[in-house]
C-alpha positions as CSV (number, residue, x, y, z in Angstrom):
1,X,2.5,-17.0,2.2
2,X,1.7,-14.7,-0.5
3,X,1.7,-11.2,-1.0
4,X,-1.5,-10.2,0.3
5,X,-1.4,-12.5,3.4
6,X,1.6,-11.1,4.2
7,X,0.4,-7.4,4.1
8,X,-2.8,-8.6,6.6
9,X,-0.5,-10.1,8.8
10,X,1.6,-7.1,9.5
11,X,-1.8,-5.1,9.9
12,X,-2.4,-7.4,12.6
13,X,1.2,-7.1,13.8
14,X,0.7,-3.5,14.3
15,X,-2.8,-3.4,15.9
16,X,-1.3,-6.3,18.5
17,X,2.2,-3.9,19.0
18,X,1.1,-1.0,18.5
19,X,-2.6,-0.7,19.3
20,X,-3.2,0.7,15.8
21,X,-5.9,-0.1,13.4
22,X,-5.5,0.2,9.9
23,X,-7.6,-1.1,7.5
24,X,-6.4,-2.7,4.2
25,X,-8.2,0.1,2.3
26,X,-5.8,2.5,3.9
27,X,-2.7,0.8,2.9
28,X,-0.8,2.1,-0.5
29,X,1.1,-0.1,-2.0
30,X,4.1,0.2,-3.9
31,X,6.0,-2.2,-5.9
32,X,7.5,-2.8,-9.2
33,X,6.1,-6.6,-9.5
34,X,2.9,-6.7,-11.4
35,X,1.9,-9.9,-9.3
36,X,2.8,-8.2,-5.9
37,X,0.6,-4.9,-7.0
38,X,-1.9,-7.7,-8.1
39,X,-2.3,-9.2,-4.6
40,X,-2.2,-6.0,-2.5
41,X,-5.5,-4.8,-4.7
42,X,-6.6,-8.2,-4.0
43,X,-7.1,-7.8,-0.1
44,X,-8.1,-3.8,-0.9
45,X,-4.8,-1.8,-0.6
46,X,-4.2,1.2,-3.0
47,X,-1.5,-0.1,-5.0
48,X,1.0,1.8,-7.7
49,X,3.4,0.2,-9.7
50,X,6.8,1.4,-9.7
51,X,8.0,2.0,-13.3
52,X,4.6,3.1,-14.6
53,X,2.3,4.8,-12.4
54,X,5.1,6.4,-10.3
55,X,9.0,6.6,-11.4
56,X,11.0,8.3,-8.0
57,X,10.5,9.1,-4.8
58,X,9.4,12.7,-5.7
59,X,6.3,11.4,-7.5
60,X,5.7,9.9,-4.8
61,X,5.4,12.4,-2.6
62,X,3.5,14.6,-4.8
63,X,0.9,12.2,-5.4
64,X,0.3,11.3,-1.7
65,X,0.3,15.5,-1.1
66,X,-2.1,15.7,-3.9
67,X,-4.2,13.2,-2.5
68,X,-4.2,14.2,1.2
69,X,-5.4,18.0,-0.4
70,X,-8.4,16.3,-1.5
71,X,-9.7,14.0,1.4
């Protein structure tokens, strides 16, 4: 199964469980495999690759604050 499969699949893992929708466009994506990033974008998460667009956990954090400040 690749990546992006995969992340569908527990989408529809959680709606069934859970009763939760999320869409693919409000998934973000972190990884450090170019190919994995690659396949997230693919089915329409957000994606950032560890290593180059964010480098610790505190990045992190202060990008997802940012962002949240601005929606």
């Amino acid at each position: 199964m690749e990546k992006g499969e995969a992340i569908l699949e527990v989408l529809k893992e959680i709606e069934e469980c859970l009763g939760v929708e999320i869409r693919p466009d409000e998934v973000l994506f972190v990884d450090d495999a170019p190919a994995n990033i690659k396949e997230a974008r693919r089915v329409g998460a957000t994606t950032l690759l560890y290593g180059r667009d964010v480098r610790n956990l505190g990045e992190l954090q202060s990008l997802v604050m940012m962002n949240s400040k601005t929606a």
